[in-house]
C-alpha positions in Angstrom: 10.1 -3.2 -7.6 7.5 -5.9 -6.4 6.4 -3.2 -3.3 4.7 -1.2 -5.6 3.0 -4.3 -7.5 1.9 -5.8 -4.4 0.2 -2.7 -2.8 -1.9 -2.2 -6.5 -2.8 -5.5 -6.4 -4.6 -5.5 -2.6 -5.7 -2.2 -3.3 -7.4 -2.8 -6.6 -9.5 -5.8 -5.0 -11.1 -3.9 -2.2 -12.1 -1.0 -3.9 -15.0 -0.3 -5.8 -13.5 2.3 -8.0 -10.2 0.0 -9.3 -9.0 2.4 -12.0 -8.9 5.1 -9.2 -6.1 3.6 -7.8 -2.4 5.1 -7.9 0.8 3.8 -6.2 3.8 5.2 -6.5 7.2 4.8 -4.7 9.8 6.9 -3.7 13.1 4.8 -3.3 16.0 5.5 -1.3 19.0 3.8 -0.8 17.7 1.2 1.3 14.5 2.5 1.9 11.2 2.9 0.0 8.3 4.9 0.6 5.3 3.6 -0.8 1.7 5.7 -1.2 -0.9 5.1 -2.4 -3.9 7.1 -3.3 -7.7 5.7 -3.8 -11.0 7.6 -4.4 -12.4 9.5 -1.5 -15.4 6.8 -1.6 -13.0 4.1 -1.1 -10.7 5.5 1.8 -12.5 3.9 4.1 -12.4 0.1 2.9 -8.3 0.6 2.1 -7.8 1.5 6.2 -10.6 -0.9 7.4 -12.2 -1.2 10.4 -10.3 0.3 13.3 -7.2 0.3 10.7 -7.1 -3.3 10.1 -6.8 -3.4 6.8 -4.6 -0.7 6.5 -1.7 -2.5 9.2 -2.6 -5.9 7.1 -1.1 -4.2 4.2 1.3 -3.1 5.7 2.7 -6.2 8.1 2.8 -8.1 3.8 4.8 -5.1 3.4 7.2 -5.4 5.9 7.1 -9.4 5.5 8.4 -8.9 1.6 10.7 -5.6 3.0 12.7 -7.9 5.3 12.7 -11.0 2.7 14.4 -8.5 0.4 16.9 -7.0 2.3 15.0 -3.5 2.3 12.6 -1.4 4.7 9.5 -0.3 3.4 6.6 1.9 4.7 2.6 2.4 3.5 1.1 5.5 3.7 -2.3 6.3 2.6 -3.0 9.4 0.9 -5.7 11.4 0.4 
């Protein structure tokens, strides 16, 4: 599904450690569950200042989510 592509894709450009990143999704009927995981030195630039970045990701997410038919949701693991 294009959640998962879309996530990698934003993730992999802020981070310094690219190859450190893993998404994987957990689908449901109508619902998908998207995490994703980073290197501990690059937590901080996926969530942002004040958790800008983070809810950035996530309002593409939902924009995509709702063009699809489908609800999504972003968390960020670590």
């Amino acid at each position: 599904m294009a959640f998962k592509e879309l996530i990698k894709a934003i993730a992999t450009e802020l981070v310094d450690r690219p190859e450190d990143v893993v998404v994987t999704e957990i689908a449901t009927d109508n619902n998908s569950l998207i995490e994703l995981r980073v290197a501990k030195s690059d937590i901080g630039k996926v969530i942002g200042k004040d958790g800008r970045t983070a809810q950035s990701m996530r309002t593409i997410l939902a924009a995509l989510s709702a063009k699809v038919g489908r609800r999504a949701h972003l968390d960020i693991v670590d």
